[in-house]
N, C-alpha and C positions, 0 to 999 in steps of 0.2 A: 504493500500500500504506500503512496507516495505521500511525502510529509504535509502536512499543509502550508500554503503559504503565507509569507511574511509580506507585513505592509511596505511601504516603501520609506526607509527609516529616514532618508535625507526628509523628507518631509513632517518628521514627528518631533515636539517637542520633547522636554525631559519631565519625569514625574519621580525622580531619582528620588528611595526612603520611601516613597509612600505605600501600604499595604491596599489592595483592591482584592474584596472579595465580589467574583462574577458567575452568577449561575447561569444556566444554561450554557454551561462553557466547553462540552466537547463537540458543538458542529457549529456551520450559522455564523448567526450575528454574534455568539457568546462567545465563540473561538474566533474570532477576526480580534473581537474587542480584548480579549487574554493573548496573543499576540501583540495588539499596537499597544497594551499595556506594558509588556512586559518589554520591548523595544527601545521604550519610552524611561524605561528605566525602573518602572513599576516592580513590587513583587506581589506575585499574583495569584490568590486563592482559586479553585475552580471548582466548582460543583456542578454537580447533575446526577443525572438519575444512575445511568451505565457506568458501573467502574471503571471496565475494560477501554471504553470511549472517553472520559475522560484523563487516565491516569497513561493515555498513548500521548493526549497533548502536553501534558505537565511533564513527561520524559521527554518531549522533543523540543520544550522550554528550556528545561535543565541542560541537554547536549549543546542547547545553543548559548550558554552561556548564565540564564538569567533563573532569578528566584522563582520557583514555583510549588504549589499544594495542591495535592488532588484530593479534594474530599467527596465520597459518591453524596449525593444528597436529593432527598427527595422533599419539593419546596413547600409542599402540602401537607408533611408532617412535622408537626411543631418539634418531639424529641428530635430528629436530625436537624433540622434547621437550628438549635441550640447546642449541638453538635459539633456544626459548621463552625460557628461564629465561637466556640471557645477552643477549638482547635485552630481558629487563625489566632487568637491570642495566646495560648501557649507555644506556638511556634515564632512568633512576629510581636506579640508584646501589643499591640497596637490595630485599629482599625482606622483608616483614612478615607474610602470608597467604596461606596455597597452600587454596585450593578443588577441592577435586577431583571434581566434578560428573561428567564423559562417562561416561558407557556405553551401552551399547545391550542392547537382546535380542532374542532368536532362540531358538522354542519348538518342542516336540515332545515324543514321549516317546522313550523310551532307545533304543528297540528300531528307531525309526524315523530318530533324529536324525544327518544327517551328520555326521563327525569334523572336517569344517573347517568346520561352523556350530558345533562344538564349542570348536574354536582361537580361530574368531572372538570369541565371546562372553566367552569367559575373558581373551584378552587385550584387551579394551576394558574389561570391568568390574574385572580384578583385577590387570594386568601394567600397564594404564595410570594406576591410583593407585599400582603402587609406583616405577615409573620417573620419575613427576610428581614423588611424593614424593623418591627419591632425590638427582636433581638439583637442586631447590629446598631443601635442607638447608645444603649448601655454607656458601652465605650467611648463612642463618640459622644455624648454628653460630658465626660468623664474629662474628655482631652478639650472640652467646647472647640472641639472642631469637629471637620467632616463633608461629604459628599455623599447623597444617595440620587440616583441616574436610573429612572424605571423606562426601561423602554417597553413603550406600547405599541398602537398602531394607530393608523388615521381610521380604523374601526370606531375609535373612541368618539369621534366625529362628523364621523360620514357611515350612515349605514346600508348594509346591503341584504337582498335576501338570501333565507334559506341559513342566517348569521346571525339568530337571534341572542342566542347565549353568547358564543365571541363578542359581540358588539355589547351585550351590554354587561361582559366583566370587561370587556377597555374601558367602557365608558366609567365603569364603578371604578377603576384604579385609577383615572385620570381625575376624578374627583377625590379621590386619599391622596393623590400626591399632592394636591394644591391642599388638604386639609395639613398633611402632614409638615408641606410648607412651611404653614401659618403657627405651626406651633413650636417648629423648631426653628427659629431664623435669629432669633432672640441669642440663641445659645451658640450662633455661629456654624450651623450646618444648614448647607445648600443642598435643596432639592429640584429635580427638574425632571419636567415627563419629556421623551424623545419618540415622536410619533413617525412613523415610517410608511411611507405609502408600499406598495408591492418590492420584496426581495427575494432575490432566489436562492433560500434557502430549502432543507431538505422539509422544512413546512409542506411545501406545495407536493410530496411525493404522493400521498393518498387521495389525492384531487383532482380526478381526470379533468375536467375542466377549468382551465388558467389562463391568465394572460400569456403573451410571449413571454418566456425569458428573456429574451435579446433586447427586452426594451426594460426589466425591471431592474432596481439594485440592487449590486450587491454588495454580500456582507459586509466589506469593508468600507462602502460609502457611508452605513452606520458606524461603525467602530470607529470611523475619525471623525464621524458628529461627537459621540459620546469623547472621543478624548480630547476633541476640541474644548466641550465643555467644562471638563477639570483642567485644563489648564488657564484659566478665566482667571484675570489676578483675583485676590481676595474680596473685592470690594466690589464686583460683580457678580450678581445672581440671574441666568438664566432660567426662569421656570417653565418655557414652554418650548420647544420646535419641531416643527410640521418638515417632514423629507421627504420629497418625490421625487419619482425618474422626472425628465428632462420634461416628458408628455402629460405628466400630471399622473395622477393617480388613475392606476389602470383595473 
């Protein structure tokens, strides 16, 4: 299997010292973003469900040079996700950046959609950013500082059929991140939703019907939003941005 690729470093700033924990970080947008993190100088926590899948990227981090942890985690259940976040601090001491990447989805219309593809969905896209979120605060209240970077989709605000549940746990997590915002801003932790119009990720693989890929973005056009963002000097708060391909949301 061939490695995955690396962003283009001349173009990346430095995030040298900082600890990032990112889940959904062995495919996608989670591994582009644990790449330009770790590039960047970042050490970089990685979670997801599949050992196997992510403990291949945090060896091919490690051979390249840079700090990394592979923790499997599944972002739905509260014991691992409290897991996570105190295995990056007995390893790193510190927490600086919570990325909160996983989710998944599961389509249908209303009338046809099961009630536990309904539970499912919701709690991967909108119970597992706030649990992630929750327990990653601790610390970062601790340090008053911090970064939490929930990437969602333009789901959050543009709906579509046959999308009922997706759309409305984006839409529910895109209103926790502004609540979450508001309540932490005081204490010097910056939150910001990252909404993404269509990327070709391995998302679309159970989906017979898609846009082109050749016109969607990819993973890594996210991952340098997201690390644009933490590198904002301090006195900059970014809470929202909207990402499309060239053609708008397809």
């Amino acid at each position: 299997m061939a490695p995955p690729s690396r962003p283009n470093e001349a173009a990346i700033g430095t995030l040298d010292g900082k600890v990032a924990v990112i889940t959904g970080a062995s495919k996608g947008i989670g591994k582009a973003t644990a790449l330009a993190f770790a590039a960047a100088g970042a050490k970089v926590v990685l979670a997801a469900r599949t050992r196997e899948d992510v403990e291949r990227v945090a060896a091919y981090l490690k051979d390249s040079g840079a700090e990394a942890l592979a923790v499997p985690t599944d972002v739905t259940d509260v014991e691992a996700v409290q897991r996570l976040m105190q295995r990056t601090l007995e390893v790193y001491h510190r927490l600086d950046i919570l990325v909160n990447n996983a989710g998944s989805g599961r389509f249908g219309t209303v009338v046809d959609f099961a009630p536990g593809d309904w539970d499912r969905v919701l709690d991967s896209n909108l119970k597992g950013v706030y649990l992630c979120a929750k327990y990653a605060l601790p610390p970062m209240l601790a340090q008053r500082s911090g970064q939490i970077i929930n990437v969602l989709s333009v789901a959050a605000k543009v709906t579509f059929e046959a999308s009922s549940a997706y759309c409305a746990a984006k839409a529910g997590a895109l209103a926790l991140t502004k609540v979450l915002a508001a309540e932490v801003r005081q204490q010097n932790i910056r939150v910001t939703a990252i909404l993404p119009g269509s990327v070709h990720t391995p998302f679309w693989d159970d989906i017979p019907e898609h846009p082109d890929f050749e016109k969607m973005l990819k993973p890594e056009h996210v991952a340098e939003t997201v690390l644009s963002v933490c590198q904002q000097p301090l006195g900059v708060v970014i809470e929202e941005i909207v990402v499309t391909p060239p053609l708008g949301i397809l």
